[in-house]
Structures are given as C-alpha cells and as structure tokens.
C-alpha positions as CSV (number, residue, x, y, z in Angstrom):
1,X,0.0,0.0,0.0
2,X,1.2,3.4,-1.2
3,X,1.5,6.6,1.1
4,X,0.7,9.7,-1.8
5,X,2.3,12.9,-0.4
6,X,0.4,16.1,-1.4
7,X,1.1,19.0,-3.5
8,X,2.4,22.1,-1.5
9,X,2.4,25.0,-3.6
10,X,3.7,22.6,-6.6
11,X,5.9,20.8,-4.4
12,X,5.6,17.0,-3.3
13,X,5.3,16.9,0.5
14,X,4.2,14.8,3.6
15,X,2.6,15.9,7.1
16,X,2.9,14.1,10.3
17,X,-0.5,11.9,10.0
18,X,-2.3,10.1,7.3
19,X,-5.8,9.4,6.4
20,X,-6.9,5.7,4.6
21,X,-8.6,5.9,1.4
22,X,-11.3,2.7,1.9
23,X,-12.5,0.7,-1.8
24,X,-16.4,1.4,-1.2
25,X,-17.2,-2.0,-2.5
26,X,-14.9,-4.3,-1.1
27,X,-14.1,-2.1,2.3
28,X,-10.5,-3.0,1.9
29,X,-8.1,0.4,2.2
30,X,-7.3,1.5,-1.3
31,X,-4.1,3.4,-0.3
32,X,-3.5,6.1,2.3
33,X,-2.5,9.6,2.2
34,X,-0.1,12.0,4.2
35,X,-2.8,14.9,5.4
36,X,-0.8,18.3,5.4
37,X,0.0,20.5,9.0
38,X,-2.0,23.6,10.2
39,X,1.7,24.8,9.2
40,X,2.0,23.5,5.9
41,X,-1.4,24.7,5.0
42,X,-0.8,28.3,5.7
43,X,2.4,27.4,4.3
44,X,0.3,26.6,1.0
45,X,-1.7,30.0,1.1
46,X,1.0,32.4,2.0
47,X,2.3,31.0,-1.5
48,X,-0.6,31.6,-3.2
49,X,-1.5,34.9,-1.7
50,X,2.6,35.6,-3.2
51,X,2.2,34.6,-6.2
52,X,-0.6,36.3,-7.2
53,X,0.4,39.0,-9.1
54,X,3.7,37.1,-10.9
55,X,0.8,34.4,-12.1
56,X,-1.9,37.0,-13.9
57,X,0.9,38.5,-15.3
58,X,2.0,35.1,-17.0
59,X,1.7,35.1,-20.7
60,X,-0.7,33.0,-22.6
61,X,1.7,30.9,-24.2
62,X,2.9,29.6,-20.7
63,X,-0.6,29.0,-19.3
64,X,-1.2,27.3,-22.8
65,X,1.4,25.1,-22.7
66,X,0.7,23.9,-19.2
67,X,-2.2,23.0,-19.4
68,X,-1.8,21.4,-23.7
69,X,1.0,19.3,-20.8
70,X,-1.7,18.0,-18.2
71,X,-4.4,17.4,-20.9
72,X,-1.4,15.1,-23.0
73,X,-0.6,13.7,-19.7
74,X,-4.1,12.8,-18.6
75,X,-4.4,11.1,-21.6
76,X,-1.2,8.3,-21.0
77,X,-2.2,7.9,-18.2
78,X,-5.9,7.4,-18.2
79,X,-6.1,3.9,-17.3
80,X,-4.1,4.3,-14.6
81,X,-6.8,7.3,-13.9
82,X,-9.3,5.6,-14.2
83,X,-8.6,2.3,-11.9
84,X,-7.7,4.9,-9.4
85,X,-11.5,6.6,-9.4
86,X,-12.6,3.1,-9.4
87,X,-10.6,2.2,-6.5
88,X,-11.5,5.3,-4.2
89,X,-15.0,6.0,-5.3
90,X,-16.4,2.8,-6.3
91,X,-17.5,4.4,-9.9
92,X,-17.8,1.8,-12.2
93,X,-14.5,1.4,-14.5
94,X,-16.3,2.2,-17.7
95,X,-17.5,5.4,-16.3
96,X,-14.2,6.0,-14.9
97,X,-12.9,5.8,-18.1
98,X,-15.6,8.4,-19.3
99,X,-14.6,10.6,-17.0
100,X,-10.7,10.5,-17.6
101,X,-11.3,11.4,-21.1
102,X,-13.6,14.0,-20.0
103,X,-10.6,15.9,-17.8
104,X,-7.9,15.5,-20.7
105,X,-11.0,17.4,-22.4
106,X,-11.5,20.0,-20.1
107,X,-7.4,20.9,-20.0
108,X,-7.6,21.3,-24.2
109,X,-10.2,23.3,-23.7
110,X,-8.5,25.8,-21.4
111,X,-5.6,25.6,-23.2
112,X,-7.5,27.5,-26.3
113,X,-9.3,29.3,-24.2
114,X,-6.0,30.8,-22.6
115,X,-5.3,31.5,-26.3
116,X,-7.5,33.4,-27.1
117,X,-8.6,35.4,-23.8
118,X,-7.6,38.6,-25.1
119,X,-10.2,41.1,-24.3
120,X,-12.7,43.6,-26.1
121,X,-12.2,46.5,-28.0
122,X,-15.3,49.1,-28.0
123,X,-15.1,52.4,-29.8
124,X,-16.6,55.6,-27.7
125,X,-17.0,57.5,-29.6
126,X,-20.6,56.7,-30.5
127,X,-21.4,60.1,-28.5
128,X,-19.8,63.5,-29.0
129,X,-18.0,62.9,-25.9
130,X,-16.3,60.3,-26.8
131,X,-14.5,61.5,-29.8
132,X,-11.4,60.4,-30.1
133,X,-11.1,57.4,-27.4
134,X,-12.0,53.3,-27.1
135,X,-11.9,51.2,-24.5
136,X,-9.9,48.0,-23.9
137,X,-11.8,45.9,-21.9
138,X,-10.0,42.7,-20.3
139,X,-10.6,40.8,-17.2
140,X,-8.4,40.1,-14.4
141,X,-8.4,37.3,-11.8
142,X,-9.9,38.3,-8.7
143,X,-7.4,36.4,-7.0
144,X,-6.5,33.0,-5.0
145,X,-8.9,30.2,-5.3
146,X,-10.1,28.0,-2.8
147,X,-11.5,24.8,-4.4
148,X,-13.7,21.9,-2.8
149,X,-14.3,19.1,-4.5
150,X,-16.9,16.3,-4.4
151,X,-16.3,12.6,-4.4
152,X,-18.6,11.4,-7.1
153,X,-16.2,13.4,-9.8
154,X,-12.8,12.9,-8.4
155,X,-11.1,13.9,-11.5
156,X,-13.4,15.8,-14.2
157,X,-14.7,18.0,-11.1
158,X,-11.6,18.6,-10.1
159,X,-10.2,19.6,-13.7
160,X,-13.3,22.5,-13.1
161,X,-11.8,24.0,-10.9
162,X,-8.3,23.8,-11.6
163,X,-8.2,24.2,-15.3
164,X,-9.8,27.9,-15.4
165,X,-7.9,29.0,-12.6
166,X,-4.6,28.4,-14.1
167,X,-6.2,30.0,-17.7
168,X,-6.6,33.4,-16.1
169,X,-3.5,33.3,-14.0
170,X,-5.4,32.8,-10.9
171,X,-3.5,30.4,-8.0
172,X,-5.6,27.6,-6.6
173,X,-5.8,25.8,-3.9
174,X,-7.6,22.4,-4.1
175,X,-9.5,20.8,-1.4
176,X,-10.9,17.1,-2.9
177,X,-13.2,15.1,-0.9
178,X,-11.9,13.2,2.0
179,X,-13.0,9.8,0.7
180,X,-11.5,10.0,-3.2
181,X,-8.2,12.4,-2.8
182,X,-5.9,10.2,-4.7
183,X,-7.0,11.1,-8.1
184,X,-6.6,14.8,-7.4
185,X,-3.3,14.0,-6.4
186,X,-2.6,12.0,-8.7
187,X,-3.7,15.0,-11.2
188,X,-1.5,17.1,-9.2
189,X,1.9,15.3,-10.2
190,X,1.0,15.7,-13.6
191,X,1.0,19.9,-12.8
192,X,4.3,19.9,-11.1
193,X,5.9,18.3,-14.2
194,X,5.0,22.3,-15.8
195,X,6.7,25.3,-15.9
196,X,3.8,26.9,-13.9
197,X,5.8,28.5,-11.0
198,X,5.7,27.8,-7.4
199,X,2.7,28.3,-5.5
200,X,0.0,28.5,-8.4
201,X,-1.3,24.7,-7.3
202,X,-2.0,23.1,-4.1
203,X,-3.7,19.9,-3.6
204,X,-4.4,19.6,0.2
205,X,-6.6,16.3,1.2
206,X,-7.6,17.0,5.1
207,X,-11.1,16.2,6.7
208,X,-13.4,18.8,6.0
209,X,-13.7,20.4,9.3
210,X,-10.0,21.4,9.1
211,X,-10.8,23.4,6.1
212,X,-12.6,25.9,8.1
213,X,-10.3,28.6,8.2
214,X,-10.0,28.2,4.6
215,X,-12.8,29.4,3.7
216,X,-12.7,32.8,6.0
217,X,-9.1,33.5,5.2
218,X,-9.3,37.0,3.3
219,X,-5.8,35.8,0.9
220,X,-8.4,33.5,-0.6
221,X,-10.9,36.0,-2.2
222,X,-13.0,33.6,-4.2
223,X,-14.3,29.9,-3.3
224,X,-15.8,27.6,-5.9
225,X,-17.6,24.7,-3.8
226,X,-19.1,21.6,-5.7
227,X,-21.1,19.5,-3.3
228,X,-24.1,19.7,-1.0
229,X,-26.0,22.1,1.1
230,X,-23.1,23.2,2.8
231,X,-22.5,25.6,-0.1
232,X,-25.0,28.0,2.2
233,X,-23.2,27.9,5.2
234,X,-19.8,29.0,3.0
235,X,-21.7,31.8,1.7
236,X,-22.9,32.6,5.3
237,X,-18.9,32.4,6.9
238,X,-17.8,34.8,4.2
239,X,-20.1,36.8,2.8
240,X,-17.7,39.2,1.7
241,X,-16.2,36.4,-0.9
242,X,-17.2,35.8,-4.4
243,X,-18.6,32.2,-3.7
244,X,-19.6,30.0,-6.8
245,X,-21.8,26.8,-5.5
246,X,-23.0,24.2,-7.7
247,X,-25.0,21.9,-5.1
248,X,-26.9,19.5,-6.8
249,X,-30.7,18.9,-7.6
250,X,-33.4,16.4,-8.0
251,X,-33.6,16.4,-12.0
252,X,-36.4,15.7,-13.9
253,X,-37.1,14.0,-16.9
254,X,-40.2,14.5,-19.1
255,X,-41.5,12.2,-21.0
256,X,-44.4,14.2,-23.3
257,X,-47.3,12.2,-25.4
258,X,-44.9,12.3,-28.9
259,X,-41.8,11.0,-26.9
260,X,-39.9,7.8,-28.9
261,X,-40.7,5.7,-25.5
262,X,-38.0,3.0,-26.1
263,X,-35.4,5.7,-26.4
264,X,-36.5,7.5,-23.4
265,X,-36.5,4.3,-21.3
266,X,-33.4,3.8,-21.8
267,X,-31.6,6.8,-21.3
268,X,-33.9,7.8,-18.5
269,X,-33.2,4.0,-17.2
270,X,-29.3,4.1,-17.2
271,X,-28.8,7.6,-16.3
272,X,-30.5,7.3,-12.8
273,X,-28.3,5.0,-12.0
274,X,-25.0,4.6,-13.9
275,X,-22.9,5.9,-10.8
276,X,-25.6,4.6,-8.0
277,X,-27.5,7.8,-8.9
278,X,-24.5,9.9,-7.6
279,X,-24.7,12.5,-10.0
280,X,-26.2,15.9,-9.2
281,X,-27.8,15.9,-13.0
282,X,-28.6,12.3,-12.5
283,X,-32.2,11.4,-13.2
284,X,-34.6,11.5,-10.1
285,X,-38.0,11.9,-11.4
286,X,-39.8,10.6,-14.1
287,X,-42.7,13.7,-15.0
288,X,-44.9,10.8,-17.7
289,X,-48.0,12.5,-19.2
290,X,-51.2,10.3,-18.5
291,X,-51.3,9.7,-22.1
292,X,-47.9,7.4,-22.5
293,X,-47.5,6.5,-18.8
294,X,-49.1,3.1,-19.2
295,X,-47.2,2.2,-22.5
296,X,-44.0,3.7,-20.8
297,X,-43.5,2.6,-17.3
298,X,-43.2,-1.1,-18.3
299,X,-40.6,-0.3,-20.7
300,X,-38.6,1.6,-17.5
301,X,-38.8,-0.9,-15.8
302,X,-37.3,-3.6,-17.8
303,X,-34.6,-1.4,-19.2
304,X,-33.5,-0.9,-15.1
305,X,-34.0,-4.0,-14.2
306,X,-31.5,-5.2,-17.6
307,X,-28.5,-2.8,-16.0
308,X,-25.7,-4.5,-15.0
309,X,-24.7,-4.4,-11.3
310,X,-22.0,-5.6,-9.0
311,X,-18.6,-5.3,-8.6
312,X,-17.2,-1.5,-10.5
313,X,-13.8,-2.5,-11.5
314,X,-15.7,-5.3,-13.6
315,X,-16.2,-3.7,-17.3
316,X,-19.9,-5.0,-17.7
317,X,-21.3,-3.3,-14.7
318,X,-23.5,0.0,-14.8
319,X,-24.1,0.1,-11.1
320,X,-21.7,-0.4,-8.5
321,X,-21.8,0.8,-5.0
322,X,-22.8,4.0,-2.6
323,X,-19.5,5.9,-1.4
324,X,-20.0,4.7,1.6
325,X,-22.1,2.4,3.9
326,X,-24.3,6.0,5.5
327,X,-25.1,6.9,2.1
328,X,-26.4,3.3,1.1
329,X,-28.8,3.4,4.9
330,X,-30.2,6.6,4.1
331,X,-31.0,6.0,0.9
332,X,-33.1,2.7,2.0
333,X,-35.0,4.8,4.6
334,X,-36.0,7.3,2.3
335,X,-37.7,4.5,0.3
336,X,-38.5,2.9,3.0
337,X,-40.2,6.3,4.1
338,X,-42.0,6.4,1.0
339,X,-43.4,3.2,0.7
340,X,-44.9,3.3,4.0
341,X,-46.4,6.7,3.3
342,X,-48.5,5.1,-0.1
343,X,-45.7,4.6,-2.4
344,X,-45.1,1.4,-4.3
345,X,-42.2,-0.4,-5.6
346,X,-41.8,-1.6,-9.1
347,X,-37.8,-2.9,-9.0
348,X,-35.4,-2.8,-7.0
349,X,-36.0,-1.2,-3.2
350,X,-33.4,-3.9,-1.3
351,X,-30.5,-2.8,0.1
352,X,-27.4,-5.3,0.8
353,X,-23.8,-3.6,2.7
354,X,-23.4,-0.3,0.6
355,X,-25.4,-1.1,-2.5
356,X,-28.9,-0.2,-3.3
357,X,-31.0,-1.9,-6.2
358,X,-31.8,0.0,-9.2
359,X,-35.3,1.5,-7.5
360,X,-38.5,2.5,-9.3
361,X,-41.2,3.7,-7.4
362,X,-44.7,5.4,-8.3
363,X,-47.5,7.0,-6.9
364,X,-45.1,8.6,-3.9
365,X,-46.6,11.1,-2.1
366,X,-46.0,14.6,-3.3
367,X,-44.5,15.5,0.0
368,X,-42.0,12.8,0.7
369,X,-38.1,13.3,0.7
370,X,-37.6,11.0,-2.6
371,X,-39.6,13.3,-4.4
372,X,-38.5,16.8,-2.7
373,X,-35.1,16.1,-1.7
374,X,-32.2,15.2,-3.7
375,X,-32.2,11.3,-2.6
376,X,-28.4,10.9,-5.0
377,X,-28.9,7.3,-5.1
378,X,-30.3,4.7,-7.7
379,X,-33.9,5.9,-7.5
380,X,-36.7,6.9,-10.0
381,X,-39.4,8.2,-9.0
382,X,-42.7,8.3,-11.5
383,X,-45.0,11.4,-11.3
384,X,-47.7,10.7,-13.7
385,X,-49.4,14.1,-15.0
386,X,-52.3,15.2,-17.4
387,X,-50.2,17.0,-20.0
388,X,-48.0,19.0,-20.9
389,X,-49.1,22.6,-18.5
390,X,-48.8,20.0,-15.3
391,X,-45.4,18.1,-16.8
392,X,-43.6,21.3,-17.1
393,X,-45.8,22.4,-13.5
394,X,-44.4,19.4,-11.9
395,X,-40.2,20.3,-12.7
396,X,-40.7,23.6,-11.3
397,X,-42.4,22.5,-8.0
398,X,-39.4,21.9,-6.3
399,X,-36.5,23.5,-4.4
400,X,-33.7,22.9,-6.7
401,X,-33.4,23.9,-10.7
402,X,-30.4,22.5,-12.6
403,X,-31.0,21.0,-15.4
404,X,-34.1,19.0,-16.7
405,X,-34.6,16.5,-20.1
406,X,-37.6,17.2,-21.9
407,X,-38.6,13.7,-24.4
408,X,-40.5,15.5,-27.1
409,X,-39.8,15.9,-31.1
410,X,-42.0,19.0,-31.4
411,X,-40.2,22.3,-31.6
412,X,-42.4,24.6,-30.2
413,X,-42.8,22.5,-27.0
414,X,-39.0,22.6,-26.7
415,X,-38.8,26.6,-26.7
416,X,-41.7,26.2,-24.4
417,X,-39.3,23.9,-22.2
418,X,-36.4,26.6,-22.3
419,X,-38.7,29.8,-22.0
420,X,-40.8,28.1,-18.6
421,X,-38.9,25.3,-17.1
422,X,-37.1,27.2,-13.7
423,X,-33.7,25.5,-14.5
424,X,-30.0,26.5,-15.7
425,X,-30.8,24.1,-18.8
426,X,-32.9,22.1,-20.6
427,X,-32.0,18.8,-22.8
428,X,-34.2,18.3,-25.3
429,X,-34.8,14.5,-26.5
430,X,-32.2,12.9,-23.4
431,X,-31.9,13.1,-20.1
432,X,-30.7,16.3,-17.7
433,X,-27.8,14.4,-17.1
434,X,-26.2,15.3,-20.2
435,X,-23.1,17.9,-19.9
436,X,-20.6,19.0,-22.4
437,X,-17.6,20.3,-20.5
438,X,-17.4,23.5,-22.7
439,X,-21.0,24.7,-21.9
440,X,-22.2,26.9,-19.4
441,X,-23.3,24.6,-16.1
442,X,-25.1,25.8,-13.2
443,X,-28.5,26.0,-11.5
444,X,-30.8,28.5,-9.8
445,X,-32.9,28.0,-6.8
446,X,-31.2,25.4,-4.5
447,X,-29.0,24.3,-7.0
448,X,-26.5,27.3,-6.4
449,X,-24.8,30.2,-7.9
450,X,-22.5,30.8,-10.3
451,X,-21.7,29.0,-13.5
452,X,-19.0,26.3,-14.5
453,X,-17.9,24.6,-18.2
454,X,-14.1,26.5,-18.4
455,X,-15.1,30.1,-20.4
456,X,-18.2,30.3,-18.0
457,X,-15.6,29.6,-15.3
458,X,-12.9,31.7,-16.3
459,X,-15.0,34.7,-16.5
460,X,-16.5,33.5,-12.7
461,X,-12.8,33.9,-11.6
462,X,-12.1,37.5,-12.8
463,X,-13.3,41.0,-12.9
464,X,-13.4,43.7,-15.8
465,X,-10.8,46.0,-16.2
466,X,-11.1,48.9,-18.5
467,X,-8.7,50.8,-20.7
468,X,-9.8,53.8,-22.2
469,X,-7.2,55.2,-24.8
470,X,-8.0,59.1,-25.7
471,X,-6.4,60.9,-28.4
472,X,-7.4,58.3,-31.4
473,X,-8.2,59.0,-34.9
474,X,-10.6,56.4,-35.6
C-alpha cells in the first residue's frame, strides 16, 4: 500500500498523519495519504496569496502550454486514472474511463481558451463625448482560489476547478473530498511536471472540518464549492467572498405524449443509475404524461432491471456501490419512508452492505423526501401528469433547478421547455444528465450560484478592467 504525499504549492510533501482511502465496495483500504500541517497549510496560502500577481501577469503561451502538458498527460495515463477513481469512489471502471477522457477534455479546452482570452475592444465615440477614445476591456483574476471538490467526480470536477484557474492566471488551492483524494493528487503530479511557477497549485486532502479557516481566510478571495447544502453555510462564513456553488438537484425527466418511448426508457433507465444515482444531474423523477405513462412505465422498468450491477472494476457493470455504507442506509430509509407513506415499488428497493438496487417507485406522495429532496442514489421516482401545463408544472415544483430532459420531437414545445422550465438548462430528446464540459453549467434556486464549463468559469474567476485610450483617430 502506497502513502501519496500532497502537493504544496507545486511541491511533493508529507505531514505528520495520514488518512486511509477505503475501496467502497470491497471495504479494503485503497491506499493512504499524508494529510498536510496547520503549518503546511498556511504554508500553502502564504504562497498563493505571493504569487498572485507574478501568475496574472503570466503570458498565454505559458498558461497554454501547461495545461496542452496536463491534458497530453491525462491522456497516457488514463487507465491508470481511471482504476484509481474506481478504486476510491467505487465508480464503475467504464465510467471512470468516461470521465478521464472527459478531464484530458476540459485541460484542451482551457488551453484555447487561454489563447485566445484577449479582451474587447469598444469604440466611444458613438457620443460626441467620446471622440477620439475606445476602450480596452480585459478581465483580471480576482485572485487565490479556494476549491472543494466532491467525491462522485474525483477527476473531471476537479479539472473544473483547476483548469480555469490556471487560464486566467489565478492560483488555486484544491481541497478534494476526504474519501476519493488520490486522483486529485494523482492529477497534481502531472502539474508539477509544468513550468507553472511555485505556488500557483496546491492539492491539500484534510477532513473537511480542518478546512474551516480556509474558507474565512481574506488571501483566498474567491471559493468555488461543488457538493451539497453546505454551499449556504460557506456563503454565510464569508459573505464578503465571491462564492460559486453548484449543489446538486433532484432532475427531472419528461417524457411528453410524442416522446420515442423505447429511447426515453433507456436513457432515463441508465442515467438514474450509472454511478448509483450519484450525479447531481442524474435522473430523479420521471414527470410521464397520463397519455404514454401506461405504455412507458413497463418499458422503465425492464430497461432498469437489464442494467448491470456488482462489482465497479468489472467492465460490464453500470451500477456499483454507494460511497459509503451511511449513504447506502439513508437511501433505503427514504424508500422505506416512502413506501410506507402510499408509495409502491416496481424494481429494486433492497439494500445489501453499501449497494442499493436499481429503484423504481410510483404514486409517492408529493411530500415525501424522494420526491423533494435530492435522494443521489439509484432511485426513480414516476410522477404521472395530465399533459404538458402539469409536466412542465411538476419540474418547477421543487427547491432545486439544474438541469431538466424534456422527451418530445415537437419544436415549439421545446422553446416552451427553455422559455418556462425554472432551470439552468434544458436537454431536449435525453436526459438532464447530459453535460458538455465547454458549456455553461449551473442551476438557480437550490442548486447554487455561479456558473462552471471553463469560459463560463474563467469569466466566474475575474473582474473587468477597462482601458480607455484618448487621443485616437478612428
């Protein structure tokens, strides 16, 4: 068994404690890894905070190159990648290998978008007062980053955070989740091989209670959080911060009368559970109008009940484990909870150690926690409706807006969808849980603030600054 050292401000290094990293399906430690000093972590952000300035002012072709470097990198070594986020977050291995492709992606993306960050030119003199004079308009980092990561995303999530911050010249320091660290240090490596200078990375695994005084310190102006309700309290500690908070959801997916049924079972089928539901745009309820719910429903079911589950690291499995054994329990009470409030149970519903059956349930009460609380577990729930008004009534009854699938070949109902539907986007013809890494990503309501996909990010991570030249002849 291996003892990873972290990444101090580009720098391998070990503390005086480690923490085990525990396989969530077999319970057998994965590896262990040294967890940093109250020392070394203000270590870590006095570099940061120092390096500030010297890392806006790099020049794009260094930024570039870095990260062309990590993207090439991710890339040999995505296997290797991907056995890791098998190993630490019991993802299955052919989603792990998804998502390494994704974060070699998301690095060639900010690499171009370093490129070609170069600012706006606007002419003033559209008044008489402005004769003569135009304005430069750029943007600047707004400084430090502090970055918390979730476990379900060990790599691509991380490469979201990362990534932008080193295209604007902004240092970061990362925080992953205490039960899947390797990969982000794993991914760190792979940064201190660049020419990126000292100080502009840190990856820092440490329980999250010790990164409380992260998230206050004022040499960390701006905190990009990825994970649960917590994301409030961050906002309350430091409200003086810019805080970006993507927090997850209970995504719907529609299924109107003209829907190709077959095609919506199945994609509806396999992404509520391809990572045990663990995915904040996973699918979580199933809105059916009453005109296609009979014909549909049996087709659902048999598409779940055809997944393949069991052991992740095996490359015919869809649905491996819950993180960890508390995740698997609650998820069984809260269908538990439903079933005993009227709900019943198509497939699935069982339990056994930390995995939880591919679950559908219907006719659950409008008020119970599987239908208004993001359950992020292997569950779909089926709201029938009358039409289209109470499908699209039915998505925004809830606390949370990310993103929401709409299953309808008519174009007008698909602007309808984008113009009404109270969420930060709408798939047409698939499920919410589609993402392309270069989009804007982000919900409204209880879903958070801010937006990711790298330019949305990179413009999250800086401010305007304006030029204004006088004295032109244009």
């Amino acid at each position: 068994m291996t003892t990873h050292p972290f990444w101090l401000a580009g720098t391998a290094a070990t503390g005086d404690t480690d923490m085990i990293v525990r396989n969530p399906y077999t319970g057998e430690a994965a590896d262990t890894v040294s967890v940093p000093t109250p020392e070394q972590v203000e270590t870590a952000v006095a570099a940061a905070h120092a390096v500030a300035g010297p890392a806006a002012a790099l020049p794009a072709h260094v930024k570039a190159t870095a990260l062309d470097h990590v993207a090439r990198r991710i890339g040999e070594r995505a296997e290797e990648l991907a056995r890791v986020i098998t190993a630490e977050s019991g993802k299955p291995i052919k989603w792990a290998r998804v998502e390494a492709t994704r974060a070699a992606s998301v690095f060639r993306w900010a690499a171009e978008e370093a490129r070609r960050d170069s600012g706006d030119l606007q002419r003033l003199d559209t008044d008489p007062g402005g004769t003569g004079r135009m304005a430069l308009i750029r943007r600047v980092p707004k400084g430090p980053v502090l970055g918390i990561s979730p476990f379900n995303f060990p790599l691509n999530l991380v490469a979201h955070k990362v990534a932008p911050a080193i295209a604007v010249g902004a240092p970061i320091i990362l925080k992953p989740a205490p039960a899947t660290p390797i990969t982000a240090l794993l991914l760190g490596e792979i940064i201190a091989e660049t020419e990126l200078p000292g100080g502009m990375v840190s990856v820092l695994p440490m329980p999250n209670e010790s990164a409380a005084a992260l998230i206050t310190d004022d040499r960390l102006p701006v905190v990009s959080f990825t994970g649960g309700a917590f994301g409030w309290e961050i906002q309350r500690r430091a409200p003086h911060k810019h805080v970006t908070l993507e927090l997850g959801g209970n995504a719907a997916a529609v299924v109107l009368d003209d829907a190709d049924l077959d095609h919506a079972a199945r994609r509806v089928a396999l992404f509520g559970n391809n990572q045990a539901g663990q995915v904040c745009i996973g699918v979580q309820r199933v809105v059916v109008t009453d005109a296609v719910h009979d014909a549909f429903v049996p087709r659902l079911v048999a598409e779940v009940e055809a997944l393949g589950t069991g052991d992740p690291a095996d490359p015919g499995t869809d649905v491996g484990p819950m993180v960890d054994q508390a995740a698997a329990e609650r998820v069984a009470s809260w269908v538990a909870e439903a079933v005993s409030s009227g709900a019943r149970v198509l497939t699935g519903g069982t339990r056994d150690g930390v995995t939880v059956a591919p679950t559908v349930l219907v006719e659950a009460p409008a008020d119970a926690k599987v239908v208004r609380e993001e359950i992020f577990g292997p569950v779909l729930v089926v709201q029938r409706v009358a039409d289209t008004d109470a499908a699209f009534a039915a998505v925004n009854d809830s606390a949370f807006g990310l993103q929401a699938g709409v299953f309808t070949r008519d174009l007008p109902t698909a602007f309808r969808a984008h113009r009404e539907l109270e969420v930060g986007g709408v798939v047409v013809g698939d499920v919410p849980t589609f993402r392309a890494d270069q989009m804007p990503y982000g919900g409204v309501k209880g879903s958070g603030v801010g937006k990711e996909g790298v330019r949305s990010a990179m413009t999250d991570l800086t401010d305007e600054r304006i030029l204004i030249l006088t004295g032109i002849d244009l």
